[in-house]
N, CA, C and O atoms as a CHARMM CRD file, in Angstrom:
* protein
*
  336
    1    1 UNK  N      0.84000  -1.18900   0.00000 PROA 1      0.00000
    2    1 UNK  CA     0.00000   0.00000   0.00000 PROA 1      0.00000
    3    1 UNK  C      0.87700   1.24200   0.00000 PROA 1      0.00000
    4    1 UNK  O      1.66300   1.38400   0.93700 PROA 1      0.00000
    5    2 UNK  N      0.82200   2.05600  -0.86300 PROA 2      0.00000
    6    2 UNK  CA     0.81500   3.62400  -0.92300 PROA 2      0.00000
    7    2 UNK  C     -0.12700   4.42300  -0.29300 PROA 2      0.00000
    8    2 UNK  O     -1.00500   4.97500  -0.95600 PROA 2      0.00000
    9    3 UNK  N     -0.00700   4.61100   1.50800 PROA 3      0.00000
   10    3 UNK  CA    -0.81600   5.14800   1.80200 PROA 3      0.00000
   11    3 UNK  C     -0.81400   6.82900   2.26000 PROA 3      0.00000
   12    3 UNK  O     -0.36200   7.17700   3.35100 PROA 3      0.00000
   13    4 UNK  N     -1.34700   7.74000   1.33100 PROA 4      0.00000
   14    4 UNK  CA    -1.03700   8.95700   1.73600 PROA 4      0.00000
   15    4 UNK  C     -2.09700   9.60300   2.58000 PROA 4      0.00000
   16    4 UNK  O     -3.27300   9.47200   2.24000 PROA 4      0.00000
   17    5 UNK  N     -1.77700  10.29200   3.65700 PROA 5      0.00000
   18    5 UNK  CA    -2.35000  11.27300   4.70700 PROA 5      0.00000
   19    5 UNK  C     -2.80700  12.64300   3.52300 PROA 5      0.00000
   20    5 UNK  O     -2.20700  13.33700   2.70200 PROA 5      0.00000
   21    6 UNK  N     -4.14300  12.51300   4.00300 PROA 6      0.00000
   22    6 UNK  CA    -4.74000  13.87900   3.06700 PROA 6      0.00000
   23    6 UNK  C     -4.80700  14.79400   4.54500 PROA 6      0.00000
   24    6 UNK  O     -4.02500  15.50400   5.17600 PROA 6      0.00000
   25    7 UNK  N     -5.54400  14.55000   4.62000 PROA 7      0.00000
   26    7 UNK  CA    -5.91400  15.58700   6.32000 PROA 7      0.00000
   27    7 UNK  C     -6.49000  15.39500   7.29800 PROA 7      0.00000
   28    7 UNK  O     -6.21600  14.28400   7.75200 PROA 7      0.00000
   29    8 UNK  N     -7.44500  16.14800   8.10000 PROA 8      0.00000
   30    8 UNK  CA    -8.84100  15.93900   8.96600 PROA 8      0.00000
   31    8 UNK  C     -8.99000  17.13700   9.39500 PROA 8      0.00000
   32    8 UNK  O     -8.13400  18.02000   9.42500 PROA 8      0.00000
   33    9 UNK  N    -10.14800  17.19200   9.75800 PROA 9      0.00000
   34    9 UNK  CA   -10.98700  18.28400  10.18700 PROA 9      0.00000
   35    9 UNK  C    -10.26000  19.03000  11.35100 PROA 9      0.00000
   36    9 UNK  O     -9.92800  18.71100  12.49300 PROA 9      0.00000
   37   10 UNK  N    -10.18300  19.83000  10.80600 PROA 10     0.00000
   38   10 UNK  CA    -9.24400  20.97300  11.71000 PROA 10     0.00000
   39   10 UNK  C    -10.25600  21.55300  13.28800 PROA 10     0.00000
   40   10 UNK  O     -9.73400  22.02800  14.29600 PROA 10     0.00000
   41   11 UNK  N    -11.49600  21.36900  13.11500 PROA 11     0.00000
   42   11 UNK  CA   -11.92300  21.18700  14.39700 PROA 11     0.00000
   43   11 UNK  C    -12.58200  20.44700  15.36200 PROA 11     0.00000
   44   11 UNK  O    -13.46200  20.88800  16.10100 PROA 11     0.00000
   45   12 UNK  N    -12.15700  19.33500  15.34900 PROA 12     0.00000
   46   12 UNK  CA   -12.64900  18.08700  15.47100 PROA 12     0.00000
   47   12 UNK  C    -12.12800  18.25800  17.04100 PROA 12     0.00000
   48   12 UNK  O    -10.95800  18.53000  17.30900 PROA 12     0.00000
   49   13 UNK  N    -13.53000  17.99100  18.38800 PROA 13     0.00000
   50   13 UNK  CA   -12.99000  18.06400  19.21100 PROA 13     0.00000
   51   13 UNK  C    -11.90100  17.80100  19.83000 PROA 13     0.00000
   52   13 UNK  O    -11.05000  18.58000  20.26000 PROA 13     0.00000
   53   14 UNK  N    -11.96200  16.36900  19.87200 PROA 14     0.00000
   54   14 UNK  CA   -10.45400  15.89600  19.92500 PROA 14     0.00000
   55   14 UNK  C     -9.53500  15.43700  19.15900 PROA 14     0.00000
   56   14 UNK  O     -8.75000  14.58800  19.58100 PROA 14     0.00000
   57   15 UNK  N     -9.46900  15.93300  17.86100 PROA 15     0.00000
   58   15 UNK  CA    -8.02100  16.25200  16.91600 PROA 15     0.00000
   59   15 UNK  C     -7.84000  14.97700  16.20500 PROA 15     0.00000
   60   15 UNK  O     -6.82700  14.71100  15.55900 PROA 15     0.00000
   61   16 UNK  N     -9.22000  13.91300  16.39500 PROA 16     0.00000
   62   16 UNK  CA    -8.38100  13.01400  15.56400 PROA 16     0.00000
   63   16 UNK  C     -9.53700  12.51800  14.33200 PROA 16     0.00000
   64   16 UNK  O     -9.36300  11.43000  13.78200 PROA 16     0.00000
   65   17 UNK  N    -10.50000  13.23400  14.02000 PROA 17     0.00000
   66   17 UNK  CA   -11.69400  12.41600  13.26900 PROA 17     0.00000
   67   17 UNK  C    -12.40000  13.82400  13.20200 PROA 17     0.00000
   68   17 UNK  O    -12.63800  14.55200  14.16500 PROA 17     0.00000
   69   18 UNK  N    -12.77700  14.13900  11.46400 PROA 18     0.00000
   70   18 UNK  CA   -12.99600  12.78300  10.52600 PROA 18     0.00000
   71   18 UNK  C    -11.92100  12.54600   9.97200 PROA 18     0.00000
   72   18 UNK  O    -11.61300  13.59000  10.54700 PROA 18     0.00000
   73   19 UNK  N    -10.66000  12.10600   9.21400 PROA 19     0.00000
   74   19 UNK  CA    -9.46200  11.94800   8.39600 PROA 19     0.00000
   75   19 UNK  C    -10.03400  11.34100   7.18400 PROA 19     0.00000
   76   19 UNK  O    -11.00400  10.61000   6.98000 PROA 19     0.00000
   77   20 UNK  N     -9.02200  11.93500   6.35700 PROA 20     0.00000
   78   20 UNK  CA    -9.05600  11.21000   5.37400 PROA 20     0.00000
   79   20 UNK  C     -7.50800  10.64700   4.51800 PROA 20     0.00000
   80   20 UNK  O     -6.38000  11.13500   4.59300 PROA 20     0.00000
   81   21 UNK  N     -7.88100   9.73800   3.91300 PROA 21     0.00000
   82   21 UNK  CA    -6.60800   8.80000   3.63100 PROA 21     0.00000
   83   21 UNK  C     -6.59500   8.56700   1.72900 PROA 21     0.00000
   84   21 UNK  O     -7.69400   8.39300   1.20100 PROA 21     0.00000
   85   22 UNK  N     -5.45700   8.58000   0.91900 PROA 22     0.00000
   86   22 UNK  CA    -5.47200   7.65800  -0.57800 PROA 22     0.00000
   87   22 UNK  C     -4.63700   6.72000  -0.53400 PROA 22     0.00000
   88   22 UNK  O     -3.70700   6.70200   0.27200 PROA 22     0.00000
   89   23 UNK  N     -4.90100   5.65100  -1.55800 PROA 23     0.00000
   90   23 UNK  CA    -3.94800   4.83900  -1.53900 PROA 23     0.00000
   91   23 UNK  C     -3.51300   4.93400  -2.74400 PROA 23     0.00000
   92   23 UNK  O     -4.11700   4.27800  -3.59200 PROA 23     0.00000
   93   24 UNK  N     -2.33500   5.78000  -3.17600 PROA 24     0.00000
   94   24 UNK  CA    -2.02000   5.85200  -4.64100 PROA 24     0.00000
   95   24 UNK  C     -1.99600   4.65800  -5.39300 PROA 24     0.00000
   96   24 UNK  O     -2.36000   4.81300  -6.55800 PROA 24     0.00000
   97   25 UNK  N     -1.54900   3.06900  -4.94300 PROA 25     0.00000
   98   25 UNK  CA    -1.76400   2.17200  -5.85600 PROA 25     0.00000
   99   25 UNK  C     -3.07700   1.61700  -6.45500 PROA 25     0.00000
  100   25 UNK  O     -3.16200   1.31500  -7.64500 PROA 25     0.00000
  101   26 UNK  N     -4.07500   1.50000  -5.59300 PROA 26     0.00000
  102   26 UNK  CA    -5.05900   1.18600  -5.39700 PROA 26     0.00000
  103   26 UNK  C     -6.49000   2.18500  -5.88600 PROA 26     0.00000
  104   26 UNK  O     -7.55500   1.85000  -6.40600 PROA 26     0.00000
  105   27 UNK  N     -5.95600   3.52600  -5.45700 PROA 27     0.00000
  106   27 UNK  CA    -6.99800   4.75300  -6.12700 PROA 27     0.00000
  107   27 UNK  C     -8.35800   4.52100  -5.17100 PROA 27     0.00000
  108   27 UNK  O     -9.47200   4.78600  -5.62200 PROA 27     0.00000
  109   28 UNK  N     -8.19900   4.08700  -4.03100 PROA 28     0.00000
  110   28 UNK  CA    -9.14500   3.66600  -2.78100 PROA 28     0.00000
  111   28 UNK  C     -8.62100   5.43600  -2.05100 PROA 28     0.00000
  112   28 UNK  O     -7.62000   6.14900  -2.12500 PROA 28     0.00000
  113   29 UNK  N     -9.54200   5.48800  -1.59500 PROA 29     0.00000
  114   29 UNK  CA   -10.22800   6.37800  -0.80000 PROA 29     0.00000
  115   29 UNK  C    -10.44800   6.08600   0.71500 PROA 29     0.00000
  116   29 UNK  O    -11.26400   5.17400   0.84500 PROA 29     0.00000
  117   30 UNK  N     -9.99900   6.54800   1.85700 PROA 30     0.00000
  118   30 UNK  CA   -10.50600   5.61800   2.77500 PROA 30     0.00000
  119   30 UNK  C    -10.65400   7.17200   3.98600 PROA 30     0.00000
  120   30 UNK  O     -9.81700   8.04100   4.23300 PROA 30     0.00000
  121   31 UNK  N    -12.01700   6.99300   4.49200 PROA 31     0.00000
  122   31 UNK  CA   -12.18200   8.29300   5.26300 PROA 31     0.00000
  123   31 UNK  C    -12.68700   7.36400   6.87000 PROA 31     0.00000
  124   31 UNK  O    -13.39000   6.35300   6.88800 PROA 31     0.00000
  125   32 UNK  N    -12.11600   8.03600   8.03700 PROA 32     0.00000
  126   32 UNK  CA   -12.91100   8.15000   9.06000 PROA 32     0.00000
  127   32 UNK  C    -13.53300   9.10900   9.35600 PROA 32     0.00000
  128   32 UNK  O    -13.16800  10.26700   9.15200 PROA 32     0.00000
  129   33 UNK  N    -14.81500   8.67900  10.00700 PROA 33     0.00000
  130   33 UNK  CA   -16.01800   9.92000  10.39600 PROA 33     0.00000
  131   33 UNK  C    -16.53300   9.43400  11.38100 PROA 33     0.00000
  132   33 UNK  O    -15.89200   8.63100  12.05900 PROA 33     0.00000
  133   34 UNK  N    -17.93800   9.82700  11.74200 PROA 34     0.00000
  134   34 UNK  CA   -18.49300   9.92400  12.39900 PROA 34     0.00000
  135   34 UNK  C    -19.88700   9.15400  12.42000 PROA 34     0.00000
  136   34 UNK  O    -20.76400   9.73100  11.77700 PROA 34     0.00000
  137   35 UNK  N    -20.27000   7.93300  13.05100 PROA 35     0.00000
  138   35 UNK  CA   -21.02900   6.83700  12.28000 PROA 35     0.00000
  139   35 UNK  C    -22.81000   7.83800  12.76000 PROA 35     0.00000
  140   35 UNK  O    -23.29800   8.41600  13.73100 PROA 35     0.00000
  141   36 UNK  N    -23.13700   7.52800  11.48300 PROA 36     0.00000
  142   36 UNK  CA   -24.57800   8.14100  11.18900 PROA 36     0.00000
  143   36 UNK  C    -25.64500   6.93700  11.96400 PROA 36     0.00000
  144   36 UNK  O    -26.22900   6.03300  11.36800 PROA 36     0.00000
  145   37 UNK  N    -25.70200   7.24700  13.58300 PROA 37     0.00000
  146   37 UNK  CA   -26.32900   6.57600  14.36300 PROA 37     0.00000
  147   37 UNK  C    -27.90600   6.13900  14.39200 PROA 37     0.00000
  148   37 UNK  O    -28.47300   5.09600  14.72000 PROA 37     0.00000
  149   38 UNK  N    -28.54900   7.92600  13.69700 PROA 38     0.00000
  150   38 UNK  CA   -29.61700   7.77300  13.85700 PROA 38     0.00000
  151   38 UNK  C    -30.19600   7.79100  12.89000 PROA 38     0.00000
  152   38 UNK  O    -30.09800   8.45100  11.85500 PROA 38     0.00000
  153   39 UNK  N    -31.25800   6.53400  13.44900 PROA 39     0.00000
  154   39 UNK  CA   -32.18300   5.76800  12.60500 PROA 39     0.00000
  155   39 UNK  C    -32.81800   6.98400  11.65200 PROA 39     0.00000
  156   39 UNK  O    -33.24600   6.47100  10.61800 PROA 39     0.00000
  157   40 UNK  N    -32.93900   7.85900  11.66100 PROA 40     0.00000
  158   40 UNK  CA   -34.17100   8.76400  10.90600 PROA 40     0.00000
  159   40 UNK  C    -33.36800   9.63100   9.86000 PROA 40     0.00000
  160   40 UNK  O    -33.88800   9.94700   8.79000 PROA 40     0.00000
  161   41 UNK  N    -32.12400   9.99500  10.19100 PROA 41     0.00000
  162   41 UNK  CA   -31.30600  10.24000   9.61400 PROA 41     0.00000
  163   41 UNK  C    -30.92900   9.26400   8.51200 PROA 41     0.00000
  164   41 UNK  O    -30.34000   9.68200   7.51500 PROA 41     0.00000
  165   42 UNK  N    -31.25600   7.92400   8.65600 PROA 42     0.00000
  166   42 UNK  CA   -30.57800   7.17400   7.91800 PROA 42     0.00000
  167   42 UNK  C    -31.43000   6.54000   6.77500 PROA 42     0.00000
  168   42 UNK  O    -31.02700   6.05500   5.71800 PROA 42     0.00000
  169   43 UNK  N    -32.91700   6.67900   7.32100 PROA 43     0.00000
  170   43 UNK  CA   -34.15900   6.30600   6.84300 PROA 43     0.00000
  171   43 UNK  C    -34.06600   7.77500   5.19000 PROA 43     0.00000
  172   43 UNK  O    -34.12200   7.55000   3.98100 PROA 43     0.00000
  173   44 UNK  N    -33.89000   9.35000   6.05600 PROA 44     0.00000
  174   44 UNK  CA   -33.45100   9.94600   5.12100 PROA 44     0.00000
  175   44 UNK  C    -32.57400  10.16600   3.56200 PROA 44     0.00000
  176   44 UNK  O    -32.84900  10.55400   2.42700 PROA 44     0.00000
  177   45 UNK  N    -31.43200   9.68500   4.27100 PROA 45     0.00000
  178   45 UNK  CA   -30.33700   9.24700   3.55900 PROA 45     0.00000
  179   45 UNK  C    -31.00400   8.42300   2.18200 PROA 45     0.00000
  180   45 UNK  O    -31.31900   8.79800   1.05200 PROA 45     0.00000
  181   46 UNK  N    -31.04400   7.04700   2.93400 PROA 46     0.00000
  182   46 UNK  CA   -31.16100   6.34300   2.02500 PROA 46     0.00000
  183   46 UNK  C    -32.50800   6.59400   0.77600 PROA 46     0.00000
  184   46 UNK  O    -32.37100   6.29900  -0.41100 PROA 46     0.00000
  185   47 UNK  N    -33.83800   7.22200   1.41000 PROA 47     0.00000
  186   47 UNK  CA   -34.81000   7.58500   0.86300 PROA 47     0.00000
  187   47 UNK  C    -34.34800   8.51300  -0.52300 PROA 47     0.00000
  188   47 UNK  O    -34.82200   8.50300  -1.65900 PROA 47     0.00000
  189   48 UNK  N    -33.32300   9.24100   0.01200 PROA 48     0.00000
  190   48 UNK  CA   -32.76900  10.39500  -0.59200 PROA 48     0.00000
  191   48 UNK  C    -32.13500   9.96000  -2.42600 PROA 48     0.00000
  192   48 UNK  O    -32.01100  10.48700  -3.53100 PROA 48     0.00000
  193   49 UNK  N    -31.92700   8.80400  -1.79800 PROA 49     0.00000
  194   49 UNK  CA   -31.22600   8.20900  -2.38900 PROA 49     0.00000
  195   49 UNK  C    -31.39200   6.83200  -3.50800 PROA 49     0.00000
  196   49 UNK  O    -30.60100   6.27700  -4.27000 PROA 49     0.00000
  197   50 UNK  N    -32.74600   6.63500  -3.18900 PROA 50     0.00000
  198   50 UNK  CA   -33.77200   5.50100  -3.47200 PROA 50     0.00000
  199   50 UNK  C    -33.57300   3.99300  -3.19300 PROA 50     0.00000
  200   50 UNK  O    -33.93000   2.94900  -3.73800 PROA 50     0.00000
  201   51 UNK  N    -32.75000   4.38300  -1.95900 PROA 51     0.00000
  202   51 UNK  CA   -32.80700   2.66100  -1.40200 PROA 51     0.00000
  203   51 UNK  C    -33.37700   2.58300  -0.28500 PROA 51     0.00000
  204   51 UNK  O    -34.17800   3.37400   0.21500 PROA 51     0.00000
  205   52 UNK  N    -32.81000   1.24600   0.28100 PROA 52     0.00000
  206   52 UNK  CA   -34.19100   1.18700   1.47300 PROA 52     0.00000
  207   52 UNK  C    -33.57300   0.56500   2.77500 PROA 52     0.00000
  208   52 UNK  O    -34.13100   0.31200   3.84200 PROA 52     0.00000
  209   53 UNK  N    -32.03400   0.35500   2.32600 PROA 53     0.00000
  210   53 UNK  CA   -31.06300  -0.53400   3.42400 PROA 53     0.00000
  211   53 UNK  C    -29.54200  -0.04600   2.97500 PROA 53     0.00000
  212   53 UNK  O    -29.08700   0.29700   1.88300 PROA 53     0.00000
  213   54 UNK  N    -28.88500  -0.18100   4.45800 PROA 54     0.00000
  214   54 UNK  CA   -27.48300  -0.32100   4.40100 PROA 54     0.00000
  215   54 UNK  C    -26.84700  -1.49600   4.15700 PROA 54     0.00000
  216   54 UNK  O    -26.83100  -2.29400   5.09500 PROA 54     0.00000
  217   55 UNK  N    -25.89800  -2.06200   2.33300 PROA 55     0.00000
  218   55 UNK  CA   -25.57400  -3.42200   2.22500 PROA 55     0.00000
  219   55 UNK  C    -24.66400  -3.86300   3.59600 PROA 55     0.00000
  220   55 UNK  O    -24.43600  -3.05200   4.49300 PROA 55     0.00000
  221   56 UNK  N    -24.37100  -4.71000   3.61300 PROA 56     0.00000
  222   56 UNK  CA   -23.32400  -5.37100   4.68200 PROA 56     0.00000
  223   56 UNK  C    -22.20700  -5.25300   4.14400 PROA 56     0.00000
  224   56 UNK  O    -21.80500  -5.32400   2.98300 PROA 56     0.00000
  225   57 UNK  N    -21.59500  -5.00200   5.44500 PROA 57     0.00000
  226   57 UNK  CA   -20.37900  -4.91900   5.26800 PROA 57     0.00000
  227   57 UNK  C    -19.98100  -2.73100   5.41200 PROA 57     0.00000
  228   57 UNK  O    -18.90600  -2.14500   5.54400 PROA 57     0.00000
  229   58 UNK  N    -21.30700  -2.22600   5.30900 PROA 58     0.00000
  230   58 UNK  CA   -20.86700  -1.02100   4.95900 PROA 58     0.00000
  231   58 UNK  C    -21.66300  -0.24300   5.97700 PROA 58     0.00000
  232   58 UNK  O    -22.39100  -0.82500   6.78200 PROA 58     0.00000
  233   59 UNK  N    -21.48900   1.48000   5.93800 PROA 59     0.00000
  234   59 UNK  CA   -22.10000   2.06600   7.17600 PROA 59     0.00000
  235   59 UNK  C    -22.28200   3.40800   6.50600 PROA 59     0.00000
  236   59 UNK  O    -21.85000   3.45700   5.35400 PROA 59     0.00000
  237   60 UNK  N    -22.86400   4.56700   7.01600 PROA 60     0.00000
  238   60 UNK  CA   -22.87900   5.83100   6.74400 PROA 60     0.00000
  239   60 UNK  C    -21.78600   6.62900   7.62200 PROA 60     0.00000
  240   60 UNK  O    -21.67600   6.23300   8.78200 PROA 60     0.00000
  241   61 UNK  N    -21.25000   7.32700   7.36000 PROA 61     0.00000
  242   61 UNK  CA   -20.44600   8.04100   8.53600 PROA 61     0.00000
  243   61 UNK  C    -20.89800  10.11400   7.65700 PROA 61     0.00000
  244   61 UNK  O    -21.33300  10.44800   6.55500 PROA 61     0.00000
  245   62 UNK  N    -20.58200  10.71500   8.58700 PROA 62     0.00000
  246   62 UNK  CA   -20.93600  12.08300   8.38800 PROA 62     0.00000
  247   62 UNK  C    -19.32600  12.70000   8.36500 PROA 62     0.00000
  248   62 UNK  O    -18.40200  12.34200   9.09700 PROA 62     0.00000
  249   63 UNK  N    -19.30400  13.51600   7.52000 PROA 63     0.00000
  250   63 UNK  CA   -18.05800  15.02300   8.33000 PROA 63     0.00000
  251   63 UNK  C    -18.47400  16.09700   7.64500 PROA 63     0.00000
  252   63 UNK  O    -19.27200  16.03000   6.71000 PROA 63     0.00000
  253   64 UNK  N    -18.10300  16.84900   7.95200 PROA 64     0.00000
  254   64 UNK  CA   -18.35800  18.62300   8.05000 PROA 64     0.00000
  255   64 UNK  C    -17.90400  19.36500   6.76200 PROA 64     0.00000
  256   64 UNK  O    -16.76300  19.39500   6.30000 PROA 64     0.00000
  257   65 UNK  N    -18.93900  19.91100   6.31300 PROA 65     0.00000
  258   65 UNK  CA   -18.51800  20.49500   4.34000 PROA 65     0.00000
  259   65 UNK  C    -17.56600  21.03100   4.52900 PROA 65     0.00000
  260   65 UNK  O    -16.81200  20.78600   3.58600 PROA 65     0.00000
  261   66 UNK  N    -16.93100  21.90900   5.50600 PROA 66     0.00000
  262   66 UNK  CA   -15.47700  22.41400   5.28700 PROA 66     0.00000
  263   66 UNK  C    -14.08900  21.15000   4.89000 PROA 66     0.00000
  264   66 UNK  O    -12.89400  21.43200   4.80600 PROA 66     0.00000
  265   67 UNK  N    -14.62500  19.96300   4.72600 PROA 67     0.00000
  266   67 UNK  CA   -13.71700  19.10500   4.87600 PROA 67     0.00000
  267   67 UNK  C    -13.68300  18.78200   3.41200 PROA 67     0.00000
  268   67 UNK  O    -12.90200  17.90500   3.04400 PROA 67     0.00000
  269   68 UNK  N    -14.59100  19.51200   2.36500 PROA 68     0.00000
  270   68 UNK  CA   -14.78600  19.21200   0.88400 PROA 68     0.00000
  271   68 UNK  C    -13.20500  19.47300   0.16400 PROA 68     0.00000
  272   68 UNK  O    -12.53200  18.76400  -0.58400 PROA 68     0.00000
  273   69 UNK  N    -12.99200  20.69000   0.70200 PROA 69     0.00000
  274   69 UNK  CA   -11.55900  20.77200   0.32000 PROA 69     0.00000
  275   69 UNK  C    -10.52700  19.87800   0.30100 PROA 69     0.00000
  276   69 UNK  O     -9.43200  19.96600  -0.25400 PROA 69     0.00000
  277   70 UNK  N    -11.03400  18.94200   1.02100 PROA 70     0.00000
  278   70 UNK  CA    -9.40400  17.83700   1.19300 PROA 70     0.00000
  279   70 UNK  C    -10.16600  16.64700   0.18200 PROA 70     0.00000
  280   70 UNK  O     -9.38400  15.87500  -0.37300 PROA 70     0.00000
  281   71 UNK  N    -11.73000  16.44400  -0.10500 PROA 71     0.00000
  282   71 UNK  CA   -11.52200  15.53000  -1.38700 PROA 71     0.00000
  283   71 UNK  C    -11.18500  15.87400  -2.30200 PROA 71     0.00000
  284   71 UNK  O    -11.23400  15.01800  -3.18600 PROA 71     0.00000
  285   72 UNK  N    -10.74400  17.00000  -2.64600 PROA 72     0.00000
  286   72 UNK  CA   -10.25000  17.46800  -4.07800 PROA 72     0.00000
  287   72 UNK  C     -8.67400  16.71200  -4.22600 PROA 72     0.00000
  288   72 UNK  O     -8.16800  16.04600  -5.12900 PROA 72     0.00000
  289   73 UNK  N     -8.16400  17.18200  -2.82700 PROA 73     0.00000
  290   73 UNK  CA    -6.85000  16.71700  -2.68300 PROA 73     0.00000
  291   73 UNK  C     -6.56100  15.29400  -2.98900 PROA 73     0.00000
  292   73 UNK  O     -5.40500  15.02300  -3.31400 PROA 73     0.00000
  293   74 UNK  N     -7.66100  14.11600  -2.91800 PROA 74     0.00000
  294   74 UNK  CA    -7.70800  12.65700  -3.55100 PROA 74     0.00000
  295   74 UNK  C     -7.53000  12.59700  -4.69800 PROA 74     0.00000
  296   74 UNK  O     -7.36600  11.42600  -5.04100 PROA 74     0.00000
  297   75 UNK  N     -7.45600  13.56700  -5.82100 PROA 75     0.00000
  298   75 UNK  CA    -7.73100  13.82800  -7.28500 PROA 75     0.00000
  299   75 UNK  C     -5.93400  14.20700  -7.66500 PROA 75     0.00000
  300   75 UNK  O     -5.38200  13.89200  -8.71900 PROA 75     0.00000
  301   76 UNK  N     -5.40900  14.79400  -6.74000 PROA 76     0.00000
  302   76 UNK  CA    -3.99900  14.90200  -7.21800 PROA 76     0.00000
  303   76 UNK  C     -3.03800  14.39100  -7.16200 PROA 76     0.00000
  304   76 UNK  O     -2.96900  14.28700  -5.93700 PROA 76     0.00000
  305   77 UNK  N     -1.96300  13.84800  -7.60500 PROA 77     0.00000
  306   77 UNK  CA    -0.96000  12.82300  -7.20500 PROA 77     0.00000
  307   77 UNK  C      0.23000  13.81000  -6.01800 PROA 77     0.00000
  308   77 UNK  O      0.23700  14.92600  -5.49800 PROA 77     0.00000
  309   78 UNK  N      1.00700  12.73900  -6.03500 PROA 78     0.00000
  310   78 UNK  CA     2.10900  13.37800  -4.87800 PROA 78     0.00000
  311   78 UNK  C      2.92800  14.85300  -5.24500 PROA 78     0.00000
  312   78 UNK  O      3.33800  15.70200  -4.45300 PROA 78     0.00000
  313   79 UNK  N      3.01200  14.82600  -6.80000 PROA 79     0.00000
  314   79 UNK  CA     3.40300  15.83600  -7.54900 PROA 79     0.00000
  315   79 UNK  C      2.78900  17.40100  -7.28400 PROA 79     0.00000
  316   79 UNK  O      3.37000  18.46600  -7.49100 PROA 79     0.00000
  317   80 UNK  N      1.42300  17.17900  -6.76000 PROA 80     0.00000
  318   80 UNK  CA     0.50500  18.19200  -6.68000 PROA 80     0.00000
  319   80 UNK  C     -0.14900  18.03000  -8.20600 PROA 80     0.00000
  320   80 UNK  O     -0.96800  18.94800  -8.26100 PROA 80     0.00000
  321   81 UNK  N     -0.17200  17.56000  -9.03000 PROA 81     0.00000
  322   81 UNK  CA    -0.46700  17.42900 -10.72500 PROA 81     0.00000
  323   81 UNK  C     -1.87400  16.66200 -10.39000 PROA 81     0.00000
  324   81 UNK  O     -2.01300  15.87900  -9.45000 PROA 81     0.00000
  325   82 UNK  N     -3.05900  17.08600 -11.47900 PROA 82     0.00000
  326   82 UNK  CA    -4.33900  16.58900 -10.75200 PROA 82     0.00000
  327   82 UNK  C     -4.16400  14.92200 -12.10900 PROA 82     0.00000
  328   82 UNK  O     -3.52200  14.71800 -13.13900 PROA 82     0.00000
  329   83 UNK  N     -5.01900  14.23300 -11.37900 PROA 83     0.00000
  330   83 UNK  CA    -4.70600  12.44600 -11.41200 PROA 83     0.00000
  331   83 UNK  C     -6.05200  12.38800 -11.98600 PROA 83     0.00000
  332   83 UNK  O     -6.95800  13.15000 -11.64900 PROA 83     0.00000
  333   84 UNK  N     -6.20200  11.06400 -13.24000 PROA 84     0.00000
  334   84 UNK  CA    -7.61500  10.95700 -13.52400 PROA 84     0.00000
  335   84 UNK  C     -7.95400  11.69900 -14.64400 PROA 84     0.00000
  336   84 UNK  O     -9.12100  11.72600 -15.03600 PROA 84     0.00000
């Protein structure tokens, strides 16, 4: 794995979540957040979305639109040169 540190939320109470991660070989994406607990919220989501369940194996997690800026940063290679 090529795993590069993109960032995290610069005000995240305690400094460590949501992050986000690339894996330059792989072109995987891998974020921690904040797991989308509630049921009504999730009933939303998915409605939103036109399904009706979370598959297995997978979850919703939330982070904060100021954090949009660092998925851009998944799009560029180590060069700073945008990838894709």
């Amino acid at each position: 794995m090529a795993i590069r540190y993109i960032g995290k939320w610069k005000e995240s109470p305690d400094g460590d979540s949501p992050t986000l991660w690339m894996d330059d070989e792989t072109d995987l994406c891998y974020m921690q957040g904040y797991v989308v607990a509630d049921l009504s919220v999730q009933a939303d989501l998915l409605a939103a979305s036109g399904r009706d369940n979370i598959p297995a194996g997978e979850t919703l997690i939330s982070f904060h639109r100021d954090m949009a800026d660092l998925l851009a940063e998944v799009k560029r290679d180590d060069t700073g040169s945008e990838s894709g």
